[in-house]
C-alpha positions in Angstrom: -50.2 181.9 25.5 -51.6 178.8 27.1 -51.9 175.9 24.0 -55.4 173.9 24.3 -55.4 170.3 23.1 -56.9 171.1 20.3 -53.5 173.8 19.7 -51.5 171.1 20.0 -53.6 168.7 17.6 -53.5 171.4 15.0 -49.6 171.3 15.5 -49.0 167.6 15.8 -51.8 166.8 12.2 -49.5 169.7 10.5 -46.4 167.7 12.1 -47.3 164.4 11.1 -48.2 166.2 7.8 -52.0 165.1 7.7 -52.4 168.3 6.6 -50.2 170.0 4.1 -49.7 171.4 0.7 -50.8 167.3 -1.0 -53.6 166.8 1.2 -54.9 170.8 1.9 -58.4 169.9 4.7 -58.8 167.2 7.0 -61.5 166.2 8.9 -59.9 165.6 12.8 -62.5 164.0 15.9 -61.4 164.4 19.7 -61.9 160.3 20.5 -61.6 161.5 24.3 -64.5 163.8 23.9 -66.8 162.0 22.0 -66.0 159.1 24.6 -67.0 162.0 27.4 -70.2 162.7 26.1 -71.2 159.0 25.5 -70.6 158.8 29.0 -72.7 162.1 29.6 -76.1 160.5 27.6 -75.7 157.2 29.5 -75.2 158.8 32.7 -77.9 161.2 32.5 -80.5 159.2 31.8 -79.2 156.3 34.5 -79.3 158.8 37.3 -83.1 159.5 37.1 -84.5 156.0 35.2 -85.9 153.4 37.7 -83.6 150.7 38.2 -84.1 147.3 35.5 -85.5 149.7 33.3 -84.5 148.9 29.3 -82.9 151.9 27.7 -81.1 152.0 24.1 -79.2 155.0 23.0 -79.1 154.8 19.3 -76.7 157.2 17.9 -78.5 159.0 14.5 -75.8 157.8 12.3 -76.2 160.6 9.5 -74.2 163.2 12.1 -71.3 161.1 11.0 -71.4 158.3 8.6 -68.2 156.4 9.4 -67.6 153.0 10.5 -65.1 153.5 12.8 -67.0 156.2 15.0 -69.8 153.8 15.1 -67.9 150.6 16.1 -65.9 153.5 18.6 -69.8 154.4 19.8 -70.8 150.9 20.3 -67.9 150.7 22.7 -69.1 153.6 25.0 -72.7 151.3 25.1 -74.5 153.4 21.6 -76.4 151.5 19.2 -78.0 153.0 15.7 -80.8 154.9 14.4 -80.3 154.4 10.6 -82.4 156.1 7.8 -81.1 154.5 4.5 -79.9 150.9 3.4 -76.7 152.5 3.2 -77.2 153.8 6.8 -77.8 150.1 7.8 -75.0 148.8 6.1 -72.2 151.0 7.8 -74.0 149.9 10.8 -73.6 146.1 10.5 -70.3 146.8 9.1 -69.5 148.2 12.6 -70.5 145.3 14.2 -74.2 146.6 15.8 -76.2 144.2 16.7 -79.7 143.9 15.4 -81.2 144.4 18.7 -79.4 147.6 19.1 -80.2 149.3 15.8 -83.5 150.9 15.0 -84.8 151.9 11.4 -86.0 155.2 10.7 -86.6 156.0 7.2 -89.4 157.9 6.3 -89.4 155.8 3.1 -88.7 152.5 3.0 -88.8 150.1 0.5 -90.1 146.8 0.7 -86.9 145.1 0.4 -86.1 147.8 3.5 -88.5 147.1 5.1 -88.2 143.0 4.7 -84.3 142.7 5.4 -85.3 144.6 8.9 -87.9 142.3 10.4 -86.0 139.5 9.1 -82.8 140.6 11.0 -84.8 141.6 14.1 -84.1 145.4 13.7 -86.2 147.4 15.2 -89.0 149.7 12.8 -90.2 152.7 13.3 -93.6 153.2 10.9 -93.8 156.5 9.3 -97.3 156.0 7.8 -100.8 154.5 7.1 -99.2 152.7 3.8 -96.7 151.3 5.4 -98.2 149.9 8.2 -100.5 148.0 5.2 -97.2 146.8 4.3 -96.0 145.4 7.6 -99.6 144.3 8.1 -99.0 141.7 4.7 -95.5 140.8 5.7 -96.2 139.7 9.3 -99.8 137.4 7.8 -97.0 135.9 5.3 -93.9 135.9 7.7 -94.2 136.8 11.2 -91.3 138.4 12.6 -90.3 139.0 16.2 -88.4 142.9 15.5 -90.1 145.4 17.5 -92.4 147.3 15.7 -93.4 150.9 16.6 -95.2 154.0 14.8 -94.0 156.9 14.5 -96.3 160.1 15.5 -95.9 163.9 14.9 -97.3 165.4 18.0 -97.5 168.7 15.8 -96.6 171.1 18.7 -94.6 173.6 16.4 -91.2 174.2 14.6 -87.9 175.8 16.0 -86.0 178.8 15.0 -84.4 176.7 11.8 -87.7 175.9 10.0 -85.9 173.2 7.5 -85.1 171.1 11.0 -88.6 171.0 12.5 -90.0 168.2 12.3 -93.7 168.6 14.2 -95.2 171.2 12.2 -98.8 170.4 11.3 -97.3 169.9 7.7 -94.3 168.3 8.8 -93.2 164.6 6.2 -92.8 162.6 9.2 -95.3 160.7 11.5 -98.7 160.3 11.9 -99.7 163.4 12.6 -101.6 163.3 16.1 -103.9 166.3 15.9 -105.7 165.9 12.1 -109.5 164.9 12.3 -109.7 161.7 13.4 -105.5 160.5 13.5 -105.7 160.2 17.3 -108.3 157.7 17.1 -106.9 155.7 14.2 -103.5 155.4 16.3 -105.5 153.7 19.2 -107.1 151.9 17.2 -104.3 150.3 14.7 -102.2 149.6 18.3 -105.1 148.2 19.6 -105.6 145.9 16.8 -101.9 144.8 16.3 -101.1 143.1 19.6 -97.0 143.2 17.7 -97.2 146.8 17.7 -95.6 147.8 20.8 -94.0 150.7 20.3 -94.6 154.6 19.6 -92.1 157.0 18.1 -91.6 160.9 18.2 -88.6 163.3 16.9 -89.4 166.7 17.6 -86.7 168.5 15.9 -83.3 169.2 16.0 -80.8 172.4 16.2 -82.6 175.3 16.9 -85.6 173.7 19.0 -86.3 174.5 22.8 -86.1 172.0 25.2 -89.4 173.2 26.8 -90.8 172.3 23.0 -89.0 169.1 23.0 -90.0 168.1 26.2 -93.8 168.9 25.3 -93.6 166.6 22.7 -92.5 163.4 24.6 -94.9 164.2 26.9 -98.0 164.1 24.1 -96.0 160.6 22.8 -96.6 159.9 26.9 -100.3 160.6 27.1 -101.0 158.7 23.8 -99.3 155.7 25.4 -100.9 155.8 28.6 -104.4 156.1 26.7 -103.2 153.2 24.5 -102.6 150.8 27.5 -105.6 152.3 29.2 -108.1 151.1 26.7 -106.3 148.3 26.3 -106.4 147.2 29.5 -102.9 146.5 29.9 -99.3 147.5 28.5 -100.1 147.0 25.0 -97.3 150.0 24.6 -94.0 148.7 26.1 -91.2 151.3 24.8 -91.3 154.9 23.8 -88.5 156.4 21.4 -88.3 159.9 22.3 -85.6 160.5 19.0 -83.3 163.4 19.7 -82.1 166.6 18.8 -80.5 168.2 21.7 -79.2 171.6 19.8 -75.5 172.2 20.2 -73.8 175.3 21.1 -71.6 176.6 18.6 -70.9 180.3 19.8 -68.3 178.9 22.3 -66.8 175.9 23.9 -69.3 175.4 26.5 -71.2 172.2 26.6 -74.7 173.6 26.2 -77.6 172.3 26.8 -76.5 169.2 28.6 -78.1 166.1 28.2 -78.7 166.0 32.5 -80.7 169.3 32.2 -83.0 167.6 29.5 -83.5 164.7 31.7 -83.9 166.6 34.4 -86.3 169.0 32.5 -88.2 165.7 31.1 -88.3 164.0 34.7 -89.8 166.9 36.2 -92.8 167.2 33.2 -93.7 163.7 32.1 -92.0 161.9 35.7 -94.2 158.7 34.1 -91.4 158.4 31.2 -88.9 157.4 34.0 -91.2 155.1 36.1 -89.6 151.6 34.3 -92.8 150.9 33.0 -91.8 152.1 29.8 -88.7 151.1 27.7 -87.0 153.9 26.5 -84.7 154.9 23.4 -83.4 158.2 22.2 -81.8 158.9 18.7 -79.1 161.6 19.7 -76.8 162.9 16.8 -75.2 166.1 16.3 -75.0 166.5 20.3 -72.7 163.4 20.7 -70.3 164.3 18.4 -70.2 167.8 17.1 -68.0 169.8 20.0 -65.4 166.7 19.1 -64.8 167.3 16.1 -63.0 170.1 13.5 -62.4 170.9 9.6 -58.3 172.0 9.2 -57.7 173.2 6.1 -54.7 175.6 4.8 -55.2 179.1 3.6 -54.4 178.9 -0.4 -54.0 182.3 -1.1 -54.7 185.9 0.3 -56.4 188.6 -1.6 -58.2 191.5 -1.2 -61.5 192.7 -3.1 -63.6 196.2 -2.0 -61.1 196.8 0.7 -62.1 193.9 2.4 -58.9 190.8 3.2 -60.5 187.0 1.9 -58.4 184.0 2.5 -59.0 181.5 -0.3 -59.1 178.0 1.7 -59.6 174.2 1.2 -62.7 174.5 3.4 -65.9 175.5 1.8 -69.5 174.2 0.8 -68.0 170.4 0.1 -67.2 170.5 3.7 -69.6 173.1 5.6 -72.6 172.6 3.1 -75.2 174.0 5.5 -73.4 176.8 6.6 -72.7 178.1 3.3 -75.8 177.8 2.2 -77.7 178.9 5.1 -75.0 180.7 7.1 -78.3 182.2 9.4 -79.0 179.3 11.2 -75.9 177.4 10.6 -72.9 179.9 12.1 -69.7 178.2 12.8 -66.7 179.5 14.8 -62.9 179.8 12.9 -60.0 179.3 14.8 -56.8 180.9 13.0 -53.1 179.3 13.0 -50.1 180.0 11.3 -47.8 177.7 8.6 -46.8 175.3 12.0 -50.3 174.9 13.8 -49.4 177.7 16.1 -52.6 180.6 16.9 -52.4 183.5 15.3 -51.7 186.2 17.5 -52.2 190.2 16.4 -55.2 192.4 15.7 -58.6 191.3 14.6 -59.5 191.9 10.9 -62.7 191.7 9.4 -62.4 189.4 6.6 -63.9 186.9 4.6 -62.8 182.9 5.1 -63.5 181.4 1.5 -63.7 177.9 0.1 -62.3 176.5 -3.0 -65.9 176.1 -4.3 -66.5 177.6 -8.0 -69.2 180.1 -6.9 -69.4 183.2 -5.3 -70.9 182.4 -2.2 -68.8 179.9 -1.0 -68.2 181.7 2.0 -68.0 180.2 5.5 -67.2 183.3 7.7 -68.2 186.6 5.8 -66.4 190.1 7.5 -65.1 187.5 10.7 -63.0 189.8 12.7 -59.4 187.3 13.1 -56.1 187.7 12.7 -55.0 188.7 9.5 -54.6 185.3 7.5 -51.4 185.1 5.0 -51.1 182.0 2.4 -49.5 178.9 4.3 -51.8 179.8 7.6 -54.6 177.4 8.4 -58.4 177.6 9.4 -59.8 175.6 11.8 -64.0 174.9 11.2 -64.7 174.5 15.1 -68.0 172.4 16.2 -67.8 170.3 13.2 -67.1 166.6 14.7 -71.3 166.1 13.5 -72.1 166.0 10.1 -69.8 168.7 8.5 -66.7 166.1 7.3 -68.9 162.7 7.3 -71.8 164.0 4.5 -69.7 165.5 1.8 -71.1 167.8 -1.0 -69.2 166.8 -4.4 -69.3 170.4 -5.8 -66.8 170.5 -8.6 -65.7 167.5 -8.8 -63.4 167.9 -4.7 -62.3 164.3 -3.3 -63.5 163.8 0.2 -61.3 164.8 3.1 -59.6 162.3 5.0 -60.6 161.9 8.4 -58.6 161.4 11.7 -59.2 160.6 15.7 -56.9 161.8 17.5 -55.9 161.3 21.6 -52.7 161.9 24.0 -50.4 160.0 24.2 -48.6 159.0 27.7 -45.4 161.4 26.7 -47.7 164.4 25.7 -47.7 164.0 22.0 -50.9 163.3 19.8 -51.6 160.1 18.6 -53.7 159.7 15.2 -55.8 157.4 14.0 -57.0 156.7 10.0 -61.0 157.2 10.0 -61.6 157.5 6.4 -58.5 157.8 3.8 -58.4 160.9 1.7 -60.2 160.1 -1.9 -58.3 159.7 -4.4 -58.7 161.1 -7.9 -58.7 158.0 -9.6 -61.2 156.9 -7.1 -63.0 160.0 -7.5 -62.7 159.7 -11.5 -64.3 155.7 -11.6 -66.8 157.0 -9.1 -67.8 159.3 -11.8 -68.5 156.4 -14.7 -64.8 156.1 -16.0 -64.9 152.6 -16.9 -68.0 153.5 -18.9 -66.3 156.4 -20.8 -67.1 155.3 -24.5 -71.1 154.3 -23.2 -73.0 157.0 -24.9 -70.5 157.4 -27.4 -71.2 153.8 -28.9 -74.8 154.2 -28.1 -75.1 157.5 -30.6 -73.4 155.8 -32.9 -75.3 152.4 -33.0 
């Protein structure tokens, strides 16, 4: 059998003991493929773009909410799309630039929205209200952050209806086709010679790029009829968001990031002229073929005939999947006690997490080698969001997390991304130096 680099990961973190009867799941991220696919985005979009023309790749930091991938990004030439104050936080903490970050959030507070235009991060408006509220802040402190608005073109939803985001009902955006929204857009760009920018996310997994490429190209016409009336470029950058699905029925790299380009070049050509500045907000696609959950089998059982392995890997983990295993399907890759693939007949059986609820399920009747307690699991396509955004069901520390690369002798060097949780840090997370608080307020 011929070992992949990802074999001989599994065997070196069981080696090295990063995973192993103390520490049962790790989180471990392919730095050499999320390097590749940096390269990929930034390639892509250079090989069709007119030359001089301004384009920031923001990296959607919820796929993976770590410092050191985003510091690791920034390398490859990614800046951030944050949604959150903590989102903003982790990325100044990885040294991002203001002029390289963009803000998101489809709710953001004044204090948000202030600490923003004061740092010269770029905004994103989400709404009427809070355009009043940049309208007040700029009379009282003028600020020089780009300042865009954000539209829903409300061309339709996807085949995962919880991840569209231009419905006609959709949270986000303006939405361009009510009574009268197209005119109010013109109108409040018109009137704000600072708002220079327009915004539109179309949706992520589960959306066609046809559908995604349909709504850049209603963000497009809206600019060009902006700058029309306007009689100049009143509109200076589009941000065309993300959400490039991901294959995750195989290893293949599908869709590409070239073929959207491509796809995008050949319907709204305009986009690519350099009159426009451009930004995308790419998440899951940079970083979830680079990344997998290890965790060891626990026990093996059987219940109705059926074989389930009882693993460290479940919803606090692979939240979506469990809960919406439909639209959220992962692939399991089975080794035995020293990282090597299980070899032997397929079995239907179930792969189980340690979660205290019945469907805590991340492969139901998967045909795979029979699994035995010591084996391991391996969560496959699960570098985005699966080991980064934790779900703290019963109390289960969070994973550590580990790069890992070659090394020049053929071994696997790791890297610390995020230290495993402690229970003492998981027990003061959970109010312990306030143990005795509603205690002494009963009594008093």
């Amino acid at each position: 059998m011929t070992l992949t680099d990802r074999d001989r990961a599994v065997q070196a973190a069981l080696a090295q003991g990063l995973v192993g009867p103390r520490q049962p799941v790790a989180g471990l991220l392919d730095i050499a493929g999320i390097r590749r696919s940096a390269a990929e985005l930034r390639s892509a979009f250079a090989e069709f773009t007119a030359p001089g023309t301004q384009v920031l790749h923001a990296f959607a930091v919820k796929a993976a909410s770590l410092v050191p991938v985003l510091r690791l990004l920034a390398q490859e030439g990614i800046g951030c799309e944050v949604a959150s104050p903590g989102e903003l936080a982790l990325a100044r903490a990885a040294g991002i630039p203001a002029r390289h970050t963009v803000l998101d959030s489809p709710a953001k507070t004044l204090a948000e929205l202030r600490e923003a235009l004061a740092l010269g991060i770029a905004v994103n408006v989400d709404n009427h209200e809070e355009l009043s509220r940049i309208d007040r802040m700029m009379a009282s402190a003028p600020s020089t952050a780009p300042i865009g608005l954000r539209v829903n073109p409300q061309i339709g939803g996807g085949s995962i209806g919880a991840m569209s985001t231009a419905t006609d009902t959709s949270k986000f955006g303006v939405p361009l086709r009510d009574p009268g929204a197209r005119e109010w857009i013109v109108r409040a760009c018109l009137d704000r010679p600072w708002l220079t920018r327009l915004h539109a996310h179309v949706g992520s997994q589960g959306m066609p790029l046809e559908r995604m490429t349909e709504g850049v190209r209603a963000l497009y016409d809206l600019a060009e009829e902006i700058n029309e009336q306007a009689g100049g470029p009143r509109i200076t950058t589009l941000d065309i968001g993300g959400g490039l699905p991901v294959n995750f029925s195989s290893d293949a790299v599908t869709p590409t990031y070239r073929e959207y380009v491509a796809l995008l070049r050949s319907a709204v050509p305009g986009l690519f002229s350099g009159r426009y500045g451009l930004v995308t907000e790419f998440g899951r696609s940079l970083l979830a073929k680079h990344g997998m959950v290890l965790a060891r089998v626990e026990y093996a059982k059987w219940a109705g005939g059926r074989p389930i392995a009882l693993t460290h890997a479940g919803a606090q983990v692979a939240t979506r999947t469990v809960f919406a295993p439909a639209s959220w399907p992962i692939r399991v890759a089975a080794y035995d006690d020293a990282g090597r693939p299980k070899t032997g007949a397929p079995v239907p059986q179930d792969i189980a997490g340690p979660c205290c609820f019945a469907g805590d399920l991340v492969a139901e009747n998967r045909p795979l080698p029979r699994l035995e307690s010591g084996d391991h699991v391996a969560l496959l396509d699960t570098g985005a969001y699966y080991f980064s955004t934790h779900f703290a069901y019963n109390s289960l520390p969070r994973p550590g997390v580990y790069g890992y690369a070659p090394a020049p002798d053929g071994t696997f060097a790791f890297a610390t991304v995020r230290t495993p949780q402690t229970l003492e840090e998981l027990t003061a997370e959970s109010g312990a130096d306030h143990a005795n608080a509603l205690r002494s307020l009963a009594l008093g």
